[in-house]
C-alpha positions as a Markdown table, in Angstrom:
| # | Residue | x | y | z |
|---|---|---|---|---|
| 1 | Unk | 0.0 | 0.0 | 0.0 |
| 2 | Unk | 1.4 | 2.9 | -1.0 |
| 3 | Unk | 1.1 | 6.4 | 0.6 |
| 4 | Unk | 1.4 | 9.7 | -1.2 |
| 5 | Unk | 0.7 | 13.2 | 0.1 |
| 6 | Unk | -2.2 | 15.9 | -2.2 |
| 7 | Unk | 0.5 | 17.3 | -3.9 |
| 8 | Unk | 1.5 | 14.1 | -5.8 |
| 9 | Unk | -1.8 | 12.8 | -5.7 |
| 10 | Unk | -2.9 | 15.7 | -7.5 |
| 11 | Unk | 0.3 | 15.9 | -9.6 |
| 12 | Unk | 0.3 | 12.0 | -10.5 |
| 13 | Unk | -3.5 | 11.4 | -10.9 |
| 14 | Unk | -3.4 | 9.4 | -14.0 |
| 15 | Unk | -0.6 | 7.2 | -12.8 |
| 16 | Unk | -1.9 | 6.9 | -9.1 |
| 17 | Unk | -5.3 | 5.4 | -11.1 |
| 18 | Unk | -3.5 | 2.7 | -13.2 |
| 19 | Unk | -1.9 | 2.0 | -10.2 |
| 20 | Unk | -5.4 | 1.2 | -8.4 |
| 21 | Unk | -6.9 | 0.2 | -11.6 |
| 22 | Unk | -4.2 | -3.0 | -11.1 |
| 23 | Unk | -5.5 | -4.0 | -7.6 |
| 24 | Unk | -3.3 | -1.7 | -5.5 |
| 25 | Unk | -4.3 | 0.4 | -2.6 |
| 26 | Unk | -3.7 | 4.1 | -2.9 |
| 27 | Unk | -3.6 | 6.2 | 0.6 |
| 28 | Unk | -3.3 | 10.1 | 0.3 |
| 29 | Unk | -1.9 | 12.1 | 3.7 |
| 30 | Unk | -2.6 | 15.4 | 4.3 |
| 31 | Unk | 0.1 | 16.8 | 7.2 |
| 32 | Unk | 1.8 | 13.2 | 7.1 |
| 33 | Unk | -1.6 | 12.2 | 8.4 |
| 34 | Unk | -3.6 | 9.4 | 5.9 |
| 35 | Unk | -7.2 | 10.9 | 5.0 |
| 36 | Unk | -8.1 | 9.2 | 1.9 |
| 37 | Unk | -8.1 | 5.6 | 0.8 |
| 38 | Unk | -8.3 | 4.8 | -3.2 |
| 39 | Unk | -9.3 | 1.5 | -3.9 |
| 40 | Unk | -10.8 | -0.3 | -7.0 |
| 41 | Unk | -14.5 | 0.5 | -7.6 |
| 42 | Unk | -16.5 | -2.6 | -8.3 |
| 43 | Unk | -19.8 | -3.0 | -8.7 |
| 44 | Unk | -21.4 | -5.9 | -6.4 |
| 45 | Unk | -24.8 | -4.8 | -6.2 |
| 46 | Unk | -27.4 | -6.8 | -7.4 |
| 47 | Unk | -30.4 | -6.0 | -10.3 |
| 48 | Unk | -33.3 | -5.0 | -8.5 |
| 49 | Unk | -36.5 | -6.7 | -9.1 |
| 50 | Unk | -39.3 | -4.3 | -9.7 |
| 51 | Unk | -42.1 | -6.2 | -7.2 |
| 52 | Unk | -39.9 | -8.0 | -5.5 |
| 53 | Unk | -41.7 | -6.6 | -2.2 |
| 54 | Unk | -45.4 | -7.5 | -3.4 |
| 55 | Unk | -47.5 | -9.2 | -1.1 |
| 56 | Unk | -45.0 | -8.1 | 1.9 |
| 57 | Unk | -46.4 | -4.2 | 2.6 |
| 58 | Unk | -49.5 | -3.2 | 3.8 |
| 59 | Unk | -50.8 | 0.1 | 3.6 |
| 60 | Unk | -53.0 | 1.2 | 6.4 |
| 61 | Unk | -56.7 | 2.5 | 4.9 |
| 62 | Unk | -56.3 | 5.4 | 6.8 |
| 63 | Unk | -52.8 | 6.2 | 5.5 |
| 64 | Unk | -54.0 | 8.9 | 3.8 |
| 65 | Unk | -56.3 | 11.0 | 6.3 |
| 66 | Unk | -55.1 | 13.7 | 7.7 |
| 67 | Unk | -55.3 | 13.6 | 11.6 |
| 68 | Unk | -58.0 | 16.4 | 12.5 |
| 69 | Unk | -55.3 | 18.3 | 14.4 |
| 70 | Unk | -53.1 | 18.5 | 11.9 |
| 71 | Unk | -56.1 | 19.5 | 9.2 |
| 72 | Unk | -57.4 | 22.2 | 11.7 |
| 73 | Unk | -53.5 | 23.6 | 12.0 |
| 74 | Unk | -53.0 | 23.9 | 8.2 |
| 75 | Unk | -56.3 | 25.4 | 8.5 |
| 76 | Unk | -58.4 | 22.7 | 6.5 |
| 77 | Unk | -61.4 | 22.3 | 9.2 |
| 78 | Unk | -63.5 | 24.7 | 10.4 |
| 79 | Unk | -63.2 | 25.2 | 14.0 |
């Protein structure tokens, strides 16, 4: 793992990314303090599934009244 201060990083961007880009770990210091890890991105999510949820959430029938406090604040009920 190699550790490289903003000035290089900024300097050496392109070679810093190869470098990453061939599985190595890239730390940037700021004072001789590390405060940035670069790592390779990969993408492990999974495809969503549109209805993969169905059958599992309930909407309450009420869910969309509005409590009469509430109404009578926003000024929707007569007092």
């Amino acid at each position: 793992m190699q550790i490289t201060n903003i000035s290089e990083a900024k300097a050496q961007l392109s070679a810093l990314i190869e470098k990453v880009m061939a599985g190595e770990e890239m730390i940037i210091g700021k004072a001789g303090k590390p405060v940035a890890r670069i790592i390779k991105y990969e993408n492990n999510r999974q495809s969503r599934q549109p209805g993969a949820l169905k059958g599992k959430i309930k909407i309450a029938d009420d869910f969309d009244v509005l409590p009469d406090d509430i109404a009578e604040a926003f000024g929707l009920v007569d007092k």
